[in-house]
One Martini backbone bead per residue (centre of mass of N, CA, C, O) as a GRO file, in nm:
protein
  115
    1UNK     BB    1   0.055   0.064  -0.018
    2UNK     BB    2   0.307   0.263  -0.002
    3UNK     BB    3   0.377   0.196  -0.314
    4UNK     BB    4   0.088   0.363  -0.427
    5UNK     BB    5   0.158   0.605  -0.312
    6UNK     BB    6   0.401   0.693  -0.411
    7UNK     BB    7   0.343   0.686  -0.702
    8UNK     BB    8   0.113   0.881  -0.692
    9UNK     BB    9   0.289   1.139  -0.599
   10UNK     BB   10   0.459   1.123  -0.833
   11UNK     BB   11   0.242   1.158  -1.088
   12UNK     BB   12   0.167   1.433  -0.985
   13UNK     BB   13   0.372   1.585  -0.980
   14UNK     BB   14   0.488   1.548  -1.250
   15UNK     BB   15   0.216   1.648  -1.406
   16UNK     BB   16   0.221   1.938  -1.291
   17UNK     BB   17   0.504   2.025  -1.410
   18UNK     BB   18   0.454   2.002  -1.666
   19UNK     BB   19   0.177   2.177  -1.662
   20UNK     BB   20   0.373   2.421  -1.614
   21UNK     BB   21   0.541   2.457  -1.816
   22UNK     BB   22   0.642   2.587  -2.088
   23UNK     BB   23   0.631   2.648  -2.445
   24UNK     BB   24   0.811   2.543  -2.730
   25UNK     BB   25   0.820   2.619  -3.040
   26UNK     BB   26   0.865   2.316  -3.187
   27UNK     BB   27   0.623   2.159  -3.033
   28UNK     BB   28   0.771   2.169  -2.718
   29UNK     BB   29   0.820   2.052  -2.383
   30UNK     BB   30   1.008   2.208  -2.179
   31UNK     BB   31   1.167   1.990  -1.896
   32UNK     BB   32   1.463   1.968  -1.780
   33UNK     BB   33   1.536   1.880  -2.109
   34UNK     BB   34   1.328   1.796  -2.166
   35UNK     BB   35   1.088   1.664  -2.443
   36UNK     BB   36   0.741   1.701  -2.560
   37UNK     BB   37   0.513   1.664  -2.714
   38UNK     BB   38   0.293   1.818  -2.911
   39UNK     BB   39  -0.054   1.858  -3.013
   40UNK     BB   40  -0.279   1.889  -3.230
   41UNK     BB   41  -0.522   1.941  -3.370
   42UNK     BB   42  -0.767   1.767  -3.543
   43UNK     BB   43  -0.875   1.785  -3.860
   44UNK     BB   44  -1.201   1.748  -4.024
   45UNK     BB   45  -1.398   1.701  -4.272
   46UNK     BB   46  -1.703   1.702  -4.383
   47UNK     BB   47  -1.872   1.474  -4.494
   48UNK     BB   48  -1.811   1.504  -4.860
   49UNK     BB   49  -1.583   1.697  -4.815
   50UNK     BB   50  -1.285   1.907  -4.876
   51UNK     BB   51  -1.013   2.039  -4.882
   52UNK     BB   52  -1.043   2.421  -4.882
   53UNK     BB   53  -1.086   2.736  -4.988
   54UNK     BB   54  -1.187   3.024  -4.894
   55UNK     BB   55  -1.430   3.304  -4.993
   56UNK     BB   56  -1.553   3.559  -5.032
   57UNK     BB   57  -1.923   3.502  -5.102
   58UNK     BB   58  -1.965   3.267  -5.045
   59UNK     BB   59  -2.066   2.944  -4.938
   60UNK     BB   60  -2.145   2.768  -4.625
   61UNK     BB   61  -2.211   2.438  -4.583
   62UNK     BB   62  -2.416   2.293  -4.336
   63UNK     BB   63  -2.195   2.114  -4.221
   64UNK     BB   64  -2.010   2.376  -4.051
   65UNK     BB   65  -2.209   2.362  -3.800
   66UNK     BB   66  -2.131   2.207  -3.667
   67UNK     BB   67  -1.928   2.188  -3.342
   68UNK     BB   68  -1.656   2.169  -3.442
   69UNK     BB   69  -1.640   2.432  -3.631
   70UNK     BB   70  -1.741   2.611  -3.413
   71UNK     BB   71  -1.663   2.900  -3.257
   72UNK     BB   72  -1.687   2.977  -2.924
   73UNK     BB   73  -1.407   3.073  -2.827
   74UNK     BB   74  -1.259   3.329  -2.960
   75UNK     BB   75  -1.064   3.464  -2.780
   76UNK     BB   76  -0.854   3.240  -2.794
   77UNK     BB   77  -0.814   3.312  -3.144
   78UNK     BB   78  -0.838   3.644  -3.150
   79UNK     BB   79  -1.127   3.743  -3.206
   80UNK     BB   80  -1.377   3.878  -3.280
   81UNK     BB   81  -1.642   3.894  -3.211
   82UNK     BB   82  -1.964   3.863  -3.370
   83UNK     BB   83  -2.179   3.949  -3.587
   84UNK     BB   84  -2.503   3.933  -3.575
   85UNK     BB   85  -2.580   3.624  -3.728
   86UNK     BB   86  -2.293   3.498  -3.664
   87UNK     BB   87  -1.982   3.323  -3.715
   88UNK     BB   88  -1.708   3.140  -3.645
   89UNK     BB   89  -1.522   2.926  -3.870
   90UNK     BB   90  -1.344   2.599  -3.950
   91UNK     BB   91  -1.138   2.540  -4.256
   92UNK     BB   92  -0.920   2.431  -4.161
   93UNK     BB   93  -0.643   2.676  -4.121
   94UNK     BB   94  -0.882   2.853  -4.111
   95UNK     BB   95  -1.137   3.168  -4.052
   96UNK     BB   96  -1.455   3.230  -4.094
   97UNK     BB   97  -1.744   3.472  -4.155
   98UNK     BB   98  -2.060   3.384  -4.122
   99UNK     BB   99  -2.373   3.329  -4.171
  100UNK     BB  100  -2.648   3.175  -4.014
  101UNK     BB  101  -2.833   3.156  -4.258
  102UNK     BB  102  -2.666   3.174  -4.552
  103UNK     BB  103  -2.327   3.112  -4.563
  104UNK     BB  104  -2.225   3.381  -4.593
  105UNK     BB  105  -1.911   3.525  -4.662
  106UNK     BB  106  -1.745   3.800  -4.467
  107UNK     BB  107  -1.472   3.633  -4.368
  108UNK     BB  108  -1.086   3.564  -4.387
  109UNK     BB  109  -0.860   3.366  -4.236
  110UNK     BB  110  -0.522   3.290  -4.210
  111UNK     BB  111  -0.409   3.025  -4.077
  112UNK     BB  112  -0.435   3.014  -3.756
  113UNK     BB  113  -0.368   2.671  -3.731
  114UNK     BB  114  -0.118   2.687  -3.780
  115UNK     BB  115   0.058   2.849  -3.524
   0.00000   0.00000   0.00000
């Protein structure tokens, strides 16, 4: 029993220690001089469709309203606000701004989670 006490008590201190220590420019967290990978989101196109860039005026297709690709924490990903009736949504790397009723794209940021 205390070897499994002293065990858990290692694993907590060592978990918070990596969770705490500051994130390295390429995509690892260095921690005592070990470097850690560091893992991005993965992205998945909604079935049917293929990843490709879109541009403002075009429309985008009611499949990208799923939770997935809609920012609900926009503050997170450095965004403005979204004007009444729009949301930022994840296309591939980049973030579009569309209209919720109409799919109208009316802002393209390039690149967002490729950083």
């Amino acid at each position: 029993m205390k070897r499994l006490a002293a065990a858990l008590a290692a694993v907590l201190t060592f978990g918070a220690s990596v969770a705490s220590a500051h994130p390295h420019r390429e995509g690892y967290w260095v921690y005592r001089g070990r470097h850690w990978p560091v893992y991005r989101e993965v992205y998945v196109p909604p079935p049917g469709w293929i990843e490709r860039r879109w541009i403002v005026g075009e429309r985008l297709p009611p499949a990208y309203y799923a939770p997935p690709y809609v920012i609900v924490d926009w503050r997170a990903r450095h965004l403005r606000k979204p004007p009444r009736g729009h949301h930022w949504v994840r296309v591939g790397d980049d973030v579009v701004l569309a209209a919720i009723a109409s799919g109208l794209i009316t802002e393209v940021i390039r690149d967002v989670y490729a950083r």
